[in-house]
C-alpha positions, 0 to 999 in steps of 0.5 A, spaced: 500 500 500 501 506 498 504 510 505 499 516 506 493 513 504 487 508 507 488 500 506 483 498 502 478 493 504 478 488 499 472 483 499 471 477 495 464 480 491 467 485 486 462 490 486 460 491 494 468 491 495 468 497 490 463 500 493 468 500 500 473 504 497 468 509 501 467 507 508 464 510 514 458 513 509 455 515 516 461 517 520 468 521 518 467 518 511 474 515 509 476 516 501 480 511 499 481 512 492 482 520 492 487 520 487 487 516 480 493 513 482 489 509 488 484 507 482 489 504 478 492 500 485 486 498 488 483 495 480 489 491 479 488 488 487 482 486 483 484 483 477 483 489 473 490 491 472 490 499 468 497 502 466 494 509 468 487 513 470 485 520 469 482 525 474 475 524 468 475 516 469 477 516 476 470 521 477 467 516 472 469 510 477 466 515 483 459 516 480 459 508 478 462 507 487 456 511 488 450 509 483 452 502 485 452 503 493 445 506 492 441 501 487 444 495 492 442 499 498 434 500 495 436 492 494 437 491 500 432 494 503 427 492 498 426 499 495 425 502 488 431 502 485 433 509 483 433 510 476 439 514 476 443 509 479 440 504 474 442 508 468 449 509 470 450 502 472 447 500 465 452 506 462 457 503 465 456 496 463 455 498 455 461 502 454 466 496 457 469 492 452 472 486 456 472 479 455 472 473 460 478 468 459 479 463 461 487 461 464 491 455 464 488 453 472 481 453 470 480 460 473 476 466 470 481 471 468 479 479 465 482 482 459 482 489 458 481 491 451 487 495 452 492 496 458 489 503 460 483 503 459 479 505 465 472 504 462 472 497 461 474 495 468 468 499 470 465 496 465 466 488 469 464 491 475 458 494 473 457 487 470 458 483 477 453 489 480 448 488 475 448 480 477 448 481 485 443 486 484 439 482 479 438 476 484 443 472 479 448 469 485 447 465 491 447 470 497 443 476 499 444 483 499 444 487 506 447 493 510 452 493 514 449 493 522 454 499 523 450 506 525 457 509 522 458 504 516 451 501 513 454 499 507 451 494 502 455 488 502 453 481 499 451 476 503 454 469 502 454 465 509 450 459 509 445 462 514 444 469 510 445 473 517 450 476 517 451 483 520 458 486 517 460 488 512 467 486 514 468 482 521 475 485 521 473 493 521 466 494 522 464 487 527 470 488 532 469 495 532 461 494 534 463 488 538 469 492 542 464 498 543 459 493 546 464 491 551 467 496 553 459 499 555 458 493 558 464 493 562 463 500 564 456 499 566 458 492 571 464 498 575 458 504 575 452 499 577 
């Protein structure tokens, strides 16, 4: 990671990591691809690796971030999709001209239609939004229980209840603050 900025949090959902590069929504919002550089770092993490990003593209991926938060929050809650956000999705998908390849070890592999083109690596992510948002794929969508945080995550537990979008951040962090308030209350009562 690049010294001076905020670790990624990486799932292992495409779309809902993406929509992580922004955390803590309902908190002190913590931008984690504030600059074209941090977009090219965080695509090739994910197997959608660029050569370069311009400040336009990087606007372009933000609006896809945002539409894709607010489709798989209304998702999750079982609201109305917002058209604007459907609109950009489906814009997203449509201009991107990557292709699934398949490598010598039986896994599925992206190539980009050129090593800098931003637009098609957006284009997958759109792509993998509009299959967790269309029921596609074994899970469910849901928020994150975090008053801060309430992300939209992909559920793929076995029992669908999940609670976080990541144990590591948001659960530990909930968890801790639920203990030290029990703890507090058992000294004080």
């Amino acid at each position: 990671m690049r010294a001076g900025f905020p670790d990624f949090r990486l799932g292992t959902v495409l779309a809902t990591s993406f929509t992580g590069t922004l955390s803590e929504r309902h908190g002190d919002a913590v931008e984690r691809i504030p600059t074209p550089q941090r977009l090219v770092d965080w695509l090739a993490l994910n197997g959608l690796a660029v050569d370069s990003c311009t400040t336009a593209q990087l606007e372009l991926a933000r609006e896809l971030r945002e539409s894709i938060h607010a489709a798989a929050t209304a998702a999750a809650i079982q609201d109305a999709l917002p058209a604007s956000a459907v609109q950009v999705i489906n814009d997203r998908s449509a201009q991107g001209r990557a292709a699934a390849v398949l490598t010598a070890e039986g896994k599925r592999r992206w190539r980009l239609s050129s090593a800098s083109c931003v637009e098609d690596a957006l284009s997958v992510i759109a792509a993998d939004a509009i299959s967790i948002i269309a029921g596609e794929r074994d899970g469910r969508l849901a928020l994150c229980a975090s008053p801060s945080c309430q992300a939209a995550f992909f559920d793929t537990s076995q029992s669908r209840t999940r609670r976080w979008c990541d144990m590591n951040t948001c659960g530990n962090r909930e968890k801790k603050a639920r203990f030290k308030a029990n703890q507090h209350k058992n000294f004080s009562g």
